[in-house]
VEXMI-964160 format. One line per 10 residues: number of its first residue (from 1); their letters; for each residue x, y, z of C-alpha. Coordinates in pm, whole numbers. Layout:
<nodes>
NUM	a	X/Y/Z  ...
</nodes>
This chain:
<nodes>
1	xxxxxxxxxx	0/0/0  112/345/-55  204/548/194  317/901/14  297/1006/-331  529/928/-639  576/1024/-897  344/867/-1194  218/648/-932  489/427/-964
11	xxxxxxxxxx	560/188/-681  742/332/-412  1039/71/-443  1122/307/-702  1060/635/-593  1334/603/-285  1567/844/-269  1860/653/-166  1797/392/-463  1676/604/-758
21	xxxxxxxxxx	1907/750/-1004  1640/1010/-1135  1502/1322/-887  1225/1503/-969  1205/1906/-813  828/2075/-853  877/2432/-853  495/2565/-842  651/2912/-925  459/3191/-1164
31	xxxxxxxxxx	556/3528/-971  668/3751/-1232  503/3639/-1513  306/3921/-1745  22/3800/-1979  -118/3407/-1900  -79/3329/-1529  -127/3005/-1454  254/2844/-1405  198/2771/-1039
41	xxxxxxxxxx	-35/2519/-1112  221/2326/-1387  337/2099/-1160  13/1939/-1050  -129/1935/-1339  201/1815/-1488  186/1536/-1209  -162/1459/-1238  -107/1362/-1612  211/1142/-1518
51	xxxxxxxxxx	22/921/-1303  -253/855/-1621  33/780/-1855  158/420/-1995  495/379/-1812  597/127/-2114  803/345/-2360  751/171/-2727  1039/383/-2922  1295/279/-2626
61	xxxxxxxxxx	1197/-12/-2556  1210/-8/-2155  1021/83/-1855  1224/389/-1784  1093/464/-1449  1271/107/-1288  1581/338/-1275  1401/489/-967  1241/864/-997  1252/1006/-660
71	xxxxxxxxxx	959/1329/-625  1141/1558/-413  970/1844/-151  908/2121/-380  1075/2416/-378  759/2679/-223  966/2978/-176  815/3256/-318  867/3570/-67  1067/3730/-422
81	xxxxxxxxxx	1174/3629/-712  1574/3634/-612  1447/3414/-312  1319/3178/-558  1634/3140/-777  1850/3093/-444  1586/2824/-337  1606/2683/-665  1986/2700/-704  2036/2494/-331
91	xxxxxxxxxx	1799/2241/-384  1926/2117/-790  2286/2158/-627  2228/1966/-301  2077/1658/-535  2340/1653/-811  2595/1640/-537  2400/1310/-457  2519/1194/-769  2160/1163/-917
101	xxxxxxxxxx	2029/1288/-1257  1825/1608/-1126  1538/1708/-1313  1314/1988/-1255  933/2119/-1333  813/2477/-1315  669/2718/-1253  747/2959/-1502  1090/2983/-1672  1257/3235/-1405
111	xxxxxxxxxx	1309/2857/-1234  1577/2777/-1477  1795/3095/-1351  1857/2897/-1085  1881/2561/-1186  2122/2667/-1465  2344/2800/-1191  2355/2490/-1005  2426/2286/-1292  2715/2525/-1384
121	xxxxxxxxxx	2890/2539/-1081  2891/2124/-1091  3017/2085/-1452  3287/2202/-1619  3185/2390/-1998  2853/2343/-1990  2619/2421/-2313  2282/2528/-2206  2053/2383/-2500  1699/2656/-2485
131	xxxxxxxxxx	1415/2516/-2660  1198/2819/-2675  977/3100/-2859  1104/3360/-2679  1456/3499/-2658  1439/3535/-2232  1780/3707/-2260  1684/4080/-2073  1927/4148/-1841  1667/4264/-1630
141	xxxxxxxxxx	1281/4345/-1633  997/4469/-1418  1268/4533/-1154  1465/4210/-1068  1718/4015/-1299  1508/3748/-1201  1200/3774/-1442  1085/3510/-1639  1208/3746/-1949  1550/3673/-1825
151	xxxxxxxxxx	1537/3338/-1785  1874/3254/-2024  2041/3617/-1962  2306/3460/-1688  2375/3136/-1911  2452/3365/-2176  2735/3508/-2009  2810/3196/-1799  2780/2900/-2046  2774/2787/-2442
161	xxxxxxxxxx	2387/2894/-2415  2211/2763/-2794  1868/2920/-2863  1650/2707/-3042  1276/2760/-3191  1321/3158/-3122  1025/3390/-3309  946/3642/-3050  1204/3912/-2880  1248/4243/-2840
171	xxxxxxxxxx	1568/4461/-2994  1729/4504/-2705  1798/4114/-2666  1984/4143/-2945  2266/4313/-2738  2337/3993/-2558  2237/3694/-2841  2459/3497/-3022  2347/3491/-3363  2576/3181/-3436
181	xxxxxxxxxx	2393/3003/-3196  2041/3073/-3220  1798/2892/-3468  1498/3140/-3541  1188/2926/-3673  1160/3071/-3976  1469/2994/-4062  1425/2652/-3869  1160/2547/-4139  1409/2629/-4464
191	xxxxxxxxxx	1641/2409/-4309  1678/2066/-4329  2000/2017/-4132  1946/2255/-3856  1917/1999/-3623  2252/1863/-3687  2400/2207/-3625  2251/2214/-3279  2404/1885/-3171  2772/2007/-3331
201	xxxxxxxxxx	2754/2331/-3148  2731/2174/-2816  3010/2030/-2557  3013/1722/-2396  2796/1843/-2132  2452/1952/-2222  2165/2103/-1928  1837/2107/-2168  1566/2378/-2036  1210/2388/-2275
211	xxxxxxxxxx	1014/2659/-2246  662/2452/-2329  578/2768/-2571  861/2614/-2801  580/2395/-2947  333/2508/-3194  9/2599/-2987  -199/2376/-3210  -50/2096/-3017  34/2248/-2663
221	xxxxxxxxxx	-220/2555/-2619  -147/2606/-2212  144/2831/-2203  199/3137/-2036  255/3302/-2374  151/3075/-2682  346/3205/-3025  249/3097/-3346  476/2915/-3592  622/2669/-3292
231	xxxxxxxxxx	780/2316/-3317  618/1988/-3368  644/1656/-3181  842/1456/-3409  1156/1712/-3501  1178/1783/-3140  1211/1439/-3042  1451/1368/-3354  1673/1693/-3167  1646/1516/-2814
241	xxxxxxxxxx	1724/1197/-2931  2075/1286/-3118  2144/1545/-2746  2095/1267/-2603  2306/972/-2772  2584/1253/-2859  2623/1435/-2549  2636/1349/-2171  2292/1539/-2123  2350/1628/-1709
251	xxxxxxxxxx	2000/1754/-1630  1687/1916/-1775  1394/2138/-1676  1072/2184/-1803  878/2498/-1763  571/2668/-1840  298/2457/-1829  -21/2730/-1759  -292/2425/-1710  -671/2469/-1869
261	xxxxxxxxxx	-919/2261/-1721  -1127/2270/-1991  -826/2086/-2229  -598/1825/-2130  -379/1787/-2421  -86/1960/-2348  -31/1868/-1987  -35/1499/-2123  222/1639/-2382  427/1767/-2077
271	xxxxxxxxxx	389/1443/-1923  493/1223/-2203  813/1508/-2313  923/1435/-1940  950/1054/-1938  1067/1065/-2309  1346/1250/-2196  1449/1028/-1924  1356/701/-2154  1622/860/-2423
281	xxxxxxxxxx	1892/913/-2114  1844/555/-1975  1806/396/-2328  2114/171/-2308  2145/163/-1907  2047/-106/-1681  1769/-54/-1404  2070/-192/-1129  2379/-59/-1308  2497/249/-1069
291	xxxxxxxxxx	2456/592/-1193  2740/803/-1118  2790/1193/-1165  2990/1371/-936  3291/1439/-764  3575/1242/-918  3338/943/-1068  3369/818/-1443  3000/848/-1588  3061/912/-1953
301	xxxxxxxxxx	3254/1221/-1994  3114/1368/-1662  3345/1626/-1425  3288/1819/-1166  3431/2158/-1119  3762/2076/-877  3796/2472/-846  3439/2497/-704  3411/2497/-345  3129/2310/-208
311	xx	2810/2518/-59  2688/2463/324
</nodes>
């Protein structure tokens, strides 16, 4: 019998912390958001979905969720938006120093400021892959440098930050973008090999965040701020899959899911992007084979930091 919630509903032999390789961080955040509110209520909805979904992943092959998927506390703070990021930033760190593979669900995309800064103090030249219609790269808006409209402005001056899916920004972004590195849609959609140039721009160690507006809103509607002209499911999965079997992927967040309880769709697209993700990590790893990250160990081409002193 169950005696606590897990994540998908799976049994809770493999939602322990001390035996799953995979955490999961809710962060029911949406306090600086500016059109759609809604992010707050991502993760529940995002949760509820899971725990309807088929846990038996055809493409892969495998029941991804044996590897263990542990639902940690989520992180509540919300007192201010640079309270958030710190909150954010000390919880992905204190799990990756666990040695698991730390995931995380928003909340809107401010999250990722600080789970991008917790993955970058843990390994070394790290490419932050943005799947995303908007550019996020503001050094600042509505008073804090931690808006949701700078979600990607640190990582830009921190890490190899790639911009995928782009088609909405304003001209001041264009300040702190790196043209070589961002794929606008239109240009996305007269390109047949623009996937391939994502994968060779990135180093061995790739933290993926998706913005859930990436996708076209004919097939995921319940964003904060739909654009038109977004991705489909197919050519993002194609992109995932070649991050995934070419890079030492370290990490991932997912943000933006603004739930409508008159339409389910794209909360069970959230659901199924989620364990997709993980099912493309795991693909060739055995449920008891040990998972190591951190500090020293051999996991692919995985290193932490050695310069990086350890936080209390």
């Amino acid at each position: 019998m169950k005696t606590s919630r897990t994540y998908a509903g799976i049994p809770e032999e493999n939602a322990q912390l001390e035996t799953s390789k995979i955490v999961l961080i809710p962060v029911p955040y949406d306090g600086t958001s500016t059109w759609g509110k809604g992010a707050d209520k991502g993760p529940e909805a995002f949760l509820s979905a899971s725990e309807n979904m088929e846990l038996y992943d055809i493409e892969t092959e495998q029941e991804v969720y044996k590897q263990g998927v542990f639902l940690a506390p989520a992180v509540t703070e919300n007192s201010s938006p640079e309270a958030m990021v710190d909150a954010v930033h000390a919880s992905a760190k204190s799990y990756i120093k666990k040695n698991k593979f730390v995931t995380l669900f928003g909340g809107e995309h401010s999250i990722s400021i600080g789970s991008i800064r917790a993955f970058n103090e843990c390994f070394e030249n790290l490419t932050v892959l943005q799947i995303d219609a908007h550019a996020d790269l503001r050094p600042s808006y509505g008073g804090t440098t931690c808006n949701h409209a700078c979600a990607v402005h640190e990582a830009s001056q921190t890490t190899n930050l790639i911009q995928v899916g782009i088609r909405s920004m304003d001209a001041v972004e264009l300040n702190f973008m790196n043209r070589e590195k961002t794929f606008f849609a239109h240009e996305m959609a007269e390109d047949d090999y623009w996937a391939d140039k994502v994968v060779d721009l990135c180093t061995d160690h790739v933290f993926i965040t998706i913005d859930l507006d990436a996708f076209d809103p004919s097939i995921c509607p319940a964003t904060g701020t739909p654009e038109p002209g977004g991705m489909l499911w197919y050519e993002t999965m194609n992109l995932l899959k070649e991050v995934f079997k070419q890079k030492n992927v370290v990490g991932f967040d997912i943000v933006e899911l603004c739930p409508n309880a008159a339409s389910k769709p794209s909360e069970f697209l959230a659901a199924k992007l989620y364990y997709k993700m993980l099912a493309y990590k795991f693909k060739n790893e055995a449920a008891d084979e040990p998972y190591e990250s951190t500090f020293g160990t051999t996991h692919t081409v995985r290193k932490f930091k050695p310069h990086q002193e350890d936080e209390a």
